[in-house]
C-alpha positions, 0 to 999 in steps of 0.5 A: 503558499505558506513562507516555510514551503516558499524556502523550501522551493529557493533552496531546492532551486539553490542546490548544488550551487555550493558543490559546483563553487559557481557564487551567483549560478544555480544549478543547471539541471533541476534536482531529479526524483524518481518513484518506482512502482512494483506494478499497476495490479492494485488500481490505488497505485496509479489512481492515487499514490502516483498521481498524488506524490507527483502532485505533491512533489510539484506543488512543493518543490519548483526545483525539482523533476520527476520520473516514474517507473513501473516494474510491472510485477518483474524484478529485474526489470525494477532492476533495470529501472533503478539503475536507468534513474541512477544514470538518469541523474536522480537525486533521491529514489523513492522505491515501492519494491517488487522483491524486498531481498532484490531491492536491498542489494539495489540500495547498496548499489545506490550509493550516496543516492538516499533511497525510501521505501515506500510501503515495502520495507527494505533493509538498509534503505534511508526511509520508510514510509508505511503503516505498519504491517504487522497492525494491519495482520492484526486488524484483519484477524481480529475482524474475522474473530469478531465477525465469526467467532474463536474456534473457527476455520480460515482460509489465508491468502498471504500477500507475495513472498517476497514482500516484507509486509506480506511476511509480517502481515501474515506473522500477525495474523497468525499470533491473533488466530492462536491466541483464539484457536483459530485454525488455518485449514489452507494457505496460499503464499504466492509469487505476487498480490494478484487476484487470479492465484487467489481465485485458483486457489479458492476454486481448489478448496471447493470442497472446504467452502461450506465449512470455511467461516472466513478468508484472510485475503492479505489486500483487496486485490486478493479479495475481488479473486476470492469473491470472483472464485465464491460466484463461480462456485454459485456460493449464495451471497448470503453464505459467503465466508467473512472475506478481508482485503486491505487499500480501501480500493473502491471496488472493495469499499462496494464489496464492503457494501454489498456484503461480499467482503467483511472490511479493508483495511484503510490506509491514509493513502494520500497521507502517505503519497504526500509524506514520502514527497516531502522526505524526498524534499527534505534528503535532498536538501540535507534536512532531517526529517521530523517525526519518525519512527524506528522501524526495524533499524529504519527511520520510518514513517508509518501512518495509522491504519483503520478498519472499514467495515459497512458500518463505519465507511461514512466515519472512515473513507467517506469523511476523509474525502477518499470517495464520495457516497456518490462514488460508493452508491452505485445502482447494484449497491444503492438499495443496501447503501439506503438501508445502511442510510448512506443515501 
């Protein structure tokens, strides 16, 4: 282990020796971090975010404990979370918010205790850690003007409404789409990102489907419900409207493949996860993070969002290691895989 991350781990070991006024003991307690997930509806929150900041934290920081929570989609119960991690003695709470307006009143009730945002803003917190929402809108509207041409019509599923990013991802969207006349011929905003409001809303416009050229769906969850929707409704893949989605979950990436969803938009997942573990190491030691960014008056870190499309998924997820060709190739996609020469 590199000697800049061996100090790091001697004065995590050492914090609080100086607040006690203790010369020669170390703190009794480990110093405590806490992440709180919104929910486990998108399958990266556990199979990668978690897993990988956790992961992280005890690789560089041998003084420090961990905890995790999940909202399961409810406020209050991230509510009632937060304030068990604040009882619980956290030193630093990294918050993947179920409700932006909620979580910044939970911000104000922490305190001295610093707070980041992870991949939710929320005003008032001491960080951020991201990409950028309004550059993902951006991308996924593109994507749909240049896979289906100006002048063409859209379905949007928005992400939750009470998410930040939702709200920018849409504004973004919405910019690119008038600049190219772009019409929105229905709109879903709903109470959450899951894929069963966006199935039911796809089911309701039955009768727009043959018209549509495509579906802004906000992430990739949304997406495996407007496919669903489209199968139910025996739409031939062949005629399937241009579909987006965002995380670069696997099942999306095969969608991808099979020609069932347009792109997804890839985040540095594992970047991000990482990053927000060492913003944790480093509030906890009175460090000033380097690198950051003014995101709406919050230091942020915002790693670069990339477009997948089937073209470039060897150059983008499959380079970065996120998942092998093996991963991807399964036997339903591995004659498309062969024929885009993944295999």
């Amino acid at each position: 282990m590199p000697a800049p991350r061996l100090s790091r781990l001697v004065l995590a070991l050492l914090l609080g020796i100086s607040s006690l006024g203790l010369a020669g003991c170390v703190k009794p307690d480990k110093a405590v971090v806490a992440l709180l997930l919104a929910s486990s509806q998108a399958t990266r929150w556990t199979e990668v975010d978690q897993p990988v900041f956790a992961q992280h934290l005890e690789d560089s920081c041998q003084g420090c404990d961990y905890v995790t929570y999940n909202a399961g989609r409810d406020a209050d119960k991230q509510a009632e979370q937060f304030r068990d991690a604040l009882d619980d003695g956290a030193d630093v709470i990294v918050l993947n918010a179920v409700d932006g307006e909620e979580a910044s009143a939970l911000v104000e009730e922490a305190g001295e205790v610093p707070v980041i945002a992870y991949d939710r803003f929320v005003e008032g917190a001491d960080h951020f850690v991201s990409a950028d929402p309004a550059v993902i809108g951006r991308m996924m509207a593109q994507g749909i003007v240049d896979a289906v041409g100006r002048r063409s019509q859209v379905l949007m599923v928005n992400g939750a409404t009470g998410d930040d990013n939702a709200a920018e991802i849409r504004e973004a969207a919405m910019g690119v789409f008038k600049r190219h006349r772009v019409k929105v011929v229905a709109e879903l905003s709903p109470d959450s990102w899951d894929a069963a409001s966006a199935k039911q809303f796809v089911l309701e416009q039955k009768g727009r489907i043959g018209r549509v050229d495509a579906v802004l769906a906000a992430n990739d969850t949304q997406a495996s419900g407007v496919v669903e929707a489209l199968e139910e409704l025996e739409v031939g893949a062949r005629s399937y409207p241009f579909v987006t989605g965002q995380d670069a979950e696997l099942t999306a990436v095969r969608r991808v493949v099979a020609g069932e969803q347009g792109l997804t938009v890839y985040k540095e997942i594992t970047t991000m996860a990482q990053r927000a573990a060492d913003l944790a190491i480093d509030l906890m030691l009175d460090e000033v993070p380097e690198d950051t960014t003014d995101y709406k008056g919050v230091p942020a870190v915002l790693v670069e969002p990339v477009v997948v499309t089937r073209e470039t998924i060897a150059r983008t997820v499959v380079r970065d290691g996120v998942y092998s060709l093996d991963d991807i190739c399964t036997d339903d996609v591995m004659e498309t895989c062969e024929q885009l020469a993944l295999r």
